[in-house]
KEFI-491681 format. One record per residue (C-alpha): x, y, z. Coordinates in steps of 0.2 Angstrom, whole numbers, padded with zeros to 4 digits, always signed. Layout:
BEGIN
XYZ ...
This chain:
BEGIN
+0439+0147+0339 +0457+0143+0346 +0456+0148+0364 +0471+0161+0368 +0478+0163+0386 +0473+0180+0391 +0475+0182+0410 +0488+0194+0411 +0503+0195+0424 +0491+0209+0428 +0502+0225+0437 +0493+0236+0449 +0493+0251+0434 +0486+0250+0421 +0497+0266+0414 +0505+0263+0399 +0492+0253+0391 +0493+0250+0372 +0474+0260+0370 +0471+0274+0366 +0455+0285+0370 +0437+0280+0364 +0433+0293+0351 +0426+0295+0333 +0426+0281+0324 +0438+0280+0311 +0435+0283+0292 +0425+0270+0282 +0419+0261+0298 +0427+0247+0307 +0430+0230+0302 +0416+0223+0311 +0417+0206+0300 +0437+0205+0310 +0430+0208+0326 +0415+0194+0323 +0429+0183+0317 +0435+0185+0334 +0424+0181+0346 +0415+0168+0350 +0397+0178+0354 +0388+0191+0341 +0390+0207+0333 +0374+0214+0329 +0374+0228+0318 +0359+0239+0312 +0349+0230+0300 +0352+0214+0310 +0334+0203+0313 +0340+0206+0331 +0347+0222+0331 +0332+0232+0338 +0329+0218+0353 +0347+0218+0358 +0350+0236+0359 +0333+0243+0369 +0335+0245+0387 +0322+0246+0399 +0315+0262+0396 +0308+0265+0379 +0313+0284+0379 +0331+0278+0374 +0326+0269+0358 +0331+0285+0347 +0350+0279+0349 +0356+0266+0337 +0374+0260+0342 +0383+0255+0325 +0385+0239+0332 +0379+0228+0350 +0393+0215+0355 +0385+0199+0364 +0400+0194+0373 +0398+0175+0380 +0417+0173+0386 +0429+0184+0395 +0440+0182+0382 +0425+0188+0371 +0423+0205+0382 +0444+0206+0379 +0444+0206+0361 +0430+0220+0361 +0439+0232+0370 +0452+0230+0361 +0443+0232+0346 +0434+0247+0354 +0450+0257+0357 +0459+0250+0341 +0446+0259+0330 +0443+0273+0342 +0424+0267+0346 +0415+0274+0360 +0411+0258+0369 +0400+0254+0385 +0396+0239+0395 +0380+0235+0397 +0371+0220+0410 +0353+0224+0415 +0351+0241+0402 +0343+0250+0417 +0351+0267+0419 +0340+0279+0422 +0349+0291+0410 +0353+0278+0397 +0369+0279+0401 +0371+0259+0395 +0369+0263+0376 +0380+0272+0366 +0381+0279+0347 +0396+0268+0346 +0398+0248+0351 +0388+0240+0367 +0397+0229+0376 +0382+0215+0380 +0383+0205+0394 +0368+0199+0396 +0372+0182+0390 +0385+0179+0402 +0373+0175+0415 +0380+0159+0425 +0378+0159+0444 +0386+0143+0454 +0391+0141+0472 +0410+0138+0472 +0413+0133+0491 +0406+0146+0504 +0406+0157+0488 +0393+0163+0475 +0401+0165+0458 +0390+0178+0448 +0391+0183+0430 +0387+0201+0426 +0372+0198+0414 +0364+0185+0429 +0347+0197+0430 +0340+0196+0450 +0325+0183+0446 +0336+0171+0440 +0348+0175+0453 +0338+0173+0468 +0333+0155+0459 +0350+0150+0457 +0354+0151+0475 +0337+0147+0482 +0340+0130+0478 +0353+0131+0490 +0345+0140+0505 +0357+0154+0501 +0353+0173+0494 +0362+0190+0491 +0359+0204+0494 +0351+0212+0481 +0335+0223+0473 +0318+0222+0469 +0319+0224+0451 +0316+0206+0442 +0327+0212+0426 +0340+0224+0434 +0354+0212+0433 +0370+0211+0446 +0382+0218+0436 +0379+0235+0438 +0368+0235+0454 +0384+0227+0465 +0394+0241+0459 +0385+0256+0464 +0382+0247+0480 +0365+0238+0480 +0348+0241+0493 +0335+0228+0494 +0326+0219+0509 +0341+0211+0515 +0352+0228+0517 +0345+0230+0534 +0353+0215+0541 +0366+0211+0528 +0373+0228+0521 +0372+0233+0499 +0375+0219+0489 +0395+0227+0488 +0397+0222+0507 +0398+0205+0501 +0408+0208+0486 +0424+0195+0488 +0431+0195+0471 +0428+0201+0456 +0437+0198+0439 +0438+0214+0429 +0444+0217+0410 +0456+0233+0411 +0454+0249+0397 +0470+0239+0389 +0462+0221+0388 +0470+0212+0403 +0461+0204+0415 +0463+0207+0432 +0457+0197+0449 +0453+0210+0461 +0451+0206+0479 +0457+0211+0498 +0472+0204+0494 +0474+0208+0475 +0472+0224+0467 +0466+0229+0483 +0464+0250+0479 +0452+0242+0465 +0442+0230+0475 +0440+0245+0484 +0433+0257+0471 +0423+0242+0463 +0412+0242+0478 +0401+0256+0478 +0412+0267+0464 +0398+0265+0450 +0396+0255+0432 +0407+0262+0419 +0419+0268+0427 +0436+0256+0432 +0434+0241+0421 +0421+0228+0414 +0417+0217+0429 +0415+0197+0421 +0415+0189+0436 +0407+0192+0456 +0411+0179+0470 +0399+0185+0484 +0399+0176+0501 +0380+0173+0502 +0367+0173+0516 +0355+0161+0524 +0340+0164+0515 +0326+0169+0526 +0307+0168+0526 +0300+0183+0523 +0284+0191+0528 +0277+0205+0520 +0267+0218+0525 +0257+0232+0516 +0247+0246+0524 +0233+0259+0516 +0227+0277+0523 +0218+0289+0516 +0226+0304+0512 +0219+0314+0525 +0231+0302+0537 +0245+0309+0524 +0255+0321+0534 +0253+0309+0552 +0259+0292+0543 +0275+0303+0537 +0278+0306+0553 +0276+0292+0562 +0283+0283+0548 +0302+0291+0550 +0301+0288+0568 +0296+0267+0567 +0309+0267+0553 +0323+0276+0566 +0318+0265+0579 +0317+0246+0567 +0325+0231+0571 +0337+0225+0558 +0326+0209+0551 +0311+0224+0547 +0314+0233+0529 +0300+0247+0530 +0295+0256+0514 +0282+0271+0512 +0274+0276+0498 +0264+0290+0490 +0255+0290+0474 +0242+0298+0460 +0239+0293+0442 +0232+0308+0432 +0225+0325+0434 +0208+0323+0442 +0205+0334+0458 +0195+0322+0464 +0205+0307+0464 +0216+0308+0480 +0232+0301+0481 +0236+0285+0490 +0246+0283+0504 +0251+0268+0508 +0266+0259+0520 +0274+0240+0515 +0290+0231+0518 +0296+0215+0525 +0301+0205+0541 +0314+0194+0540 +0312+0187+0557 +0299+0175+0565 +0279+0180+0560 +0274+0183+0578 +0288+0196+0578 +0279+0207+0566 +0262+0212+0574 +0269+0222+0588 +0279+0231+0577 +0263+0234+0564 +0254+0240+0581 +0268+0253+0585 +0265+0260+0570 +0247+0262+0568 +0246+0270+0586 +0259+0284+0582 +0247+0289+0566 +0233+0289+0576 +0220+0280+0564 +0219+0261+0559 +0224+0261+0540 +0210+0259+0529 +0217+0241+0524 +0230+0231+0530 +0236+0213+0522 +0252+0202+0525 +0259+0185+0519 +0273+0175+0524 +0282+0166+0509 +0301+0158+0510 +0312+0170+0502 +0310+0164+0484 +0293+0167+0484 +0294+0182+0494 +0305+0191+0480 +0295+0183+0468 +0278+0191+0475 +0289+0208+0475 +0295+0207+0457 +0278+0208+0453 +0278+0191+0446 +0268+0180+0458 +0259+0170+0445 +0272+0170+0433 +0287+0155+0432 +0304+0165+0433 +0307+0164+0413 +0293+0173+0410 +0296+0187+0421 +0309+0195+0409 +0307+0208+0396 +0299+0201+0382 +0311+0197+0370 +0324+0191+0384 +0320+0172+0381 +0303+0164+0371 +0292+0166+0388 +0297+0182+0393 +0282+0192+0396 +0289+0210+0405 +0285+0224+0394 +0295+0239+0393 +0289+0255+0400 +0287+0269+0389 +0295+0285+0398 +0300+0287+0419 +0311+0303+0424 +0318+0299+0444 +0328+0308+0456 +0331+0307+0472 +0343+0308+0490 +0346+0301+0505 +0341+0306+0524 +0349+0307+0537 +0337+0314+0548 +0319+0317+0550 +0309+0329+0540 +0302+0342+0552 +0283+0347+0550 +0290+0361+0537 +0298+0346+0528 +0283+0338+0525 +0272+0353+0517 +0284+0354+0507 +0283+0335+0505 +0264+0339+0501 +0264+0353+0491 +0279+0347+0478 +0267+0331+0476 +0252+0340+0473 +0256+0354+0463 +0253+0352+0444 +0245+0337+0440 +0245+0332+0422 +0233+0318+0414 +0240+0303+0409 +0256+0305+0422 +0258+0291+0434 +0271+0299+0450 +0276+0292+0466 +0287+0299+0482 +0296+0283+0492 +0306+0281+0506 +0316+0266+0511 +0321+0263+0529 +0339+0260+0530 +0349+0259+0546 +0357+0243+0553 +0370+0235+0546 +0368+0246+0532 +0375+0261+0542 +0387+0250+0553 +0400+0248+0539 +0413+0266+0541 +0409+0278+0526 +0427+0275+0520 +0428+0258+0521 +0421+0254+0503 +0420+0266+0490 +0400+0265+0494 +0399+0281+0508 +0380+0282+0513 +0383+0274+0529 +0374+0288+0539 +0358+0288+0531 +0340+0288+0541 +0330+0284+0523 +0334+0286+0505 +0317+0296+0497 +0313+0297+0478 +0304+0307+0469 +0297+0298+0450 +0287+0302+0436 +0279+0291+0421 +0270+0291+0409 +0268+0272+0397 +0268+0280+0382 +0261+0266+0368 +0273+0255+0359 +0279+0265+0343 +0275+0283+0350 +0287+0296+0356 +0282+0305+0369 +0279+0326+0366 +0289+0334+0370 +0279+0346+0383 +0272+0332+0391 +0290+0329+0393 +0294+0346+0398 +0279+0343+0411 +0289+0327+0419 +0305+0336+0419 +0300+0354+0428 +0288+0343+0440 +0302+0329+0444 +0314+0345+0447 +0304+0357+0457 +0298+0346+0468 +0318+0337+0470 +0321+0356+0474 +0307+0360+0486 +0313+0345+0496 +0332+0342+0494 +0334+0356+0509 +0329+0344+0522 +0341+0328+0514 +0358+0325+0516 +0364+0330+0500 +0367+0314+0494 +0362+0304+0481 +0362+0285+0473 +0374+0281+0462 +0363+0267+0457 +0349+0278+0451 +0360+0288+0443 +0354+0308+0437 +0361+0315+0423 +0356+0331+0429 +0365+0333+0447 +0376+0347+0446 +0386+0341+0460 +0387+0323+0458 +0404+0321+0464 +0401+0326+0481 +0382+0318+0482 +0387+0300+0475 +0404+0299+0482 +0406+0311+0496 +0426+0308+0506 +0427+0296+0492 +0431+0303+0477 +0448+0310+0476 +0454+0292+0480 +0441+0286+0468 +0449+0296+0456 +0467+0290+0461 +0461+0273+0456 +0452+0280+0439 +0471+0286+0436 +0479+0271+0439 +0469+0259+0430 +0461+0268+0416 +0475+0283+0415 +0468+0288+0397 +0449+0286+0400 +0444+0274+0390 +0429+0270+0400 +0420+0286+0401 +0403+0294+0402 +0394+0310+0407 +0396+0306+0426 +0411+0297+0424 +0424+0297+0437 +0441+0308+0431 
């Protein structure tokens, strides 16, 4: 294909644009053959040998929806000519990197936008140059070779693109900020096709909204430069109690994290598989320290005298920073292409999970003794068998809350803690899940979110995003919004990038 000049002279509106509002898709169906004949990636329509690879996301529950057709962009020009095509014909379109959105919100009945094939990651002098699809096991690779990391998650197969924009938590937030805090540049494909370079200096109100605003919102991000960090060693920690330690380990757990040293990441976690009365729930407190080994014991020691009791078991490991995130992607034994979803590359072996509802908020101060029976009691309360569910809390703090709440569209700056609440049950490969053991996720996942949600700040992660927040606005974006929604205006004035939580 003849390659066509399509950096635009790029105005600070995109008002005016030639598109017109994703919608129904026009009679008889578009010309998908003219959009192939375009690019130089895939369409894959239904029917496809492909087709049901390329349009599943992480979480099986979402395989009901068949968009009519996934897009596998490979060039920027690629990403260009399908949104052009998207508004042309009036096809509701989504971008899509890692396929992780909690409420499916990276699939569509109309056209995927795939990115997961532009994946390059380079260092371009003090600079790391990211591609949207670049999936954080192959990121952390890329740049370990170079002694260098970013700030990212722990999730092999979640992929940059969408984490950077919602901001980004992981064990380097602590001491670095969300991944956004090192956000550069970013080159973005506008609702009318331009492409735009946003940075302090260009596009600034965009750059802006770009870190910390959300995916789907402002454009499709084709290109992150990130200033990256020296990547440290990492030791990690994991610590057991039984559950009749529960209630003094969350307690003494919010005060160590209030009290933690940047280089610790501090993590709690409580747990249950099933309905059995007499299998109690585990209780158990992990993280990582980023600074010398001999740093950590003390700290360990501090903990375990505010509980009270010495956990049942306690184990660490020290591993430089590419193995580290290695042992926390779950894929210790595994070389980095096979820990991706099956179907992502030949040696891929990741399976999908079959069904997981989340929902969450952050904390910006301690839960009080009446915060944690309620903690207790919204774990406890209607086990069902088969459902595996977990409350978590990660210690934030640091640099994390050193950045001002308006200085990136990411506001959470005052948070103690972010604590989730999450439910799952691995429903078997070519199942559907009935729907009231559904109904038994759901009403579990939202009475104990409301039992809680008293105590929290009120705010929520855009990242692990809840289709069913009534008040979203306020909880992912807070001060933020109406100049999030100035940007929106000026940029995408018809909404062609929308969604049920979009920004208006």
């Amino acid at each position: 294909m003849k390659r066509r000049t399509f950096l635009g002279t790029a105005a600070a509106s995109a008002a005016g644009g030639l598109l017109l509002p994703a919608a129904t898709a026009s009679a008889g169906g578009p010309p998908w053959d003219a959009l192939q004949r375009s690019l130089d990636g895939t369409v894959v329509l239904p029917g496809d040998p492909q087709y049901d690879t390329v349009r599943s996301l992480a979480l099986r529950q979402f395989d009901s929806v068949r968009p009519q057709a996934v897009v596998r962009c490979t060039t920027v020009e690629d990403v260009c000519e399908a949104v052009r095509f998207a508004a042309r014909h009036r096809v509701p379109a989504v971008a899509r990197s890692g396929g992780h959105s909690f409420a499916g919100y990276s699939t569509t009945t109309g056209m995927v936008i795939d990115l997961s094939l532009m994946n390059a990651v380079r260092l371009a002098g003090s600079v790391a140059r990211i591609q949207p699809g670049c999936q954080l096991v192959d990121l952390e690779e890329a740049l370990a070779v170079h002694g260098v990391a970013v700030p990212t998650g722990w999730c092999p197969t979640v992929a940059i693109g969408g984490l950077a924009l919602g901001g980004g938590l992981g064990f380097l937030t602590r001491m670095y900020g969300v991944a956004s805090d090192r956000m550069r540049r970013a080159q973005v494909v506008l609702a009318d096709g331009r492409v735009v370079e946003s940075s302090a200096h260009q596009h600034a109100d965009l750059f802006w909204a770009l870190r910390g605003g959300g995916g789907g919102n402002f454009g499709i991000v084709t290109e992150y430069d990130f200033e990256p960090v020296p990547a440290p060693d990492m030791t990690s920690f994991t610590l057991t109690w039984t559950w009749a330690s529960v209630r003094a380990v969350l307690s003494a757990w919010q005060r160590w994290t209030a009290e933690a040293p940047d280089p610790l990441t501090p993590l709690l976690n409580i747990s249950t598989y099933g309905a059995d009365a007499g299998v109690e729930p585990g209780v158990t407190v992990s993280g990582v320290w980023l600074g010398s080994p001999d740093g950590l014991g003390p700290l360990l020691d501090r903990l375990t005298a505010a509980v009270g009791t010495a956990p049942a078991t306690s184990e660490r490991r020290t591993d430089s920073y590419r193995f580290g995130m290695r042992h926390w992607f779950g894929c210790d034994t595994l070389e980095p292409a096979a820990c991706h979803r099956v179907g992502h590359n030949p040696q891929a072996q990741l399976a999908r999970y079959g069904f997981a509802l989340a929902r969450g908020n952050f904390f910006d101060r301690p839960l009080d003794s009446a915060g944690i029976d309620a903690v207790l009691k919204a774990f406890t309360a209607a086990r069902s068998e088969g459902e595996a569910r977990s409350f978590d809390l990660q210690g934030l703090g640091g640099a994390h809350n050193r950045v001002p709440a308006t200085a990136t569209a990411y506001v959470h700056r005052n948070a103690l803690f972010y604590a989730g609440w999450s439910v799952g049950i691995d429903v078997p490969e070519g199942e559907v899940l009935a729907p009231d053991r559904r109904r038994a996720c759901q009403e579990w996942v939202d009475r104990a979110y409301a039992r809680v949600h008293p105590w929290s700040s009120g705010q929520a992660y855009q990242n692990y995003i809840d289709p069913d927040l009534a008040d979203w606005r306020e909880a992912y974006y807070g001060v933020n919004y109406e100049r999030l929604s100035a940007v929106k205006r000026a940029y995408d004035p018809k909404g062609f990038f929308r969604f049920a939580q979009s920004i208006t």
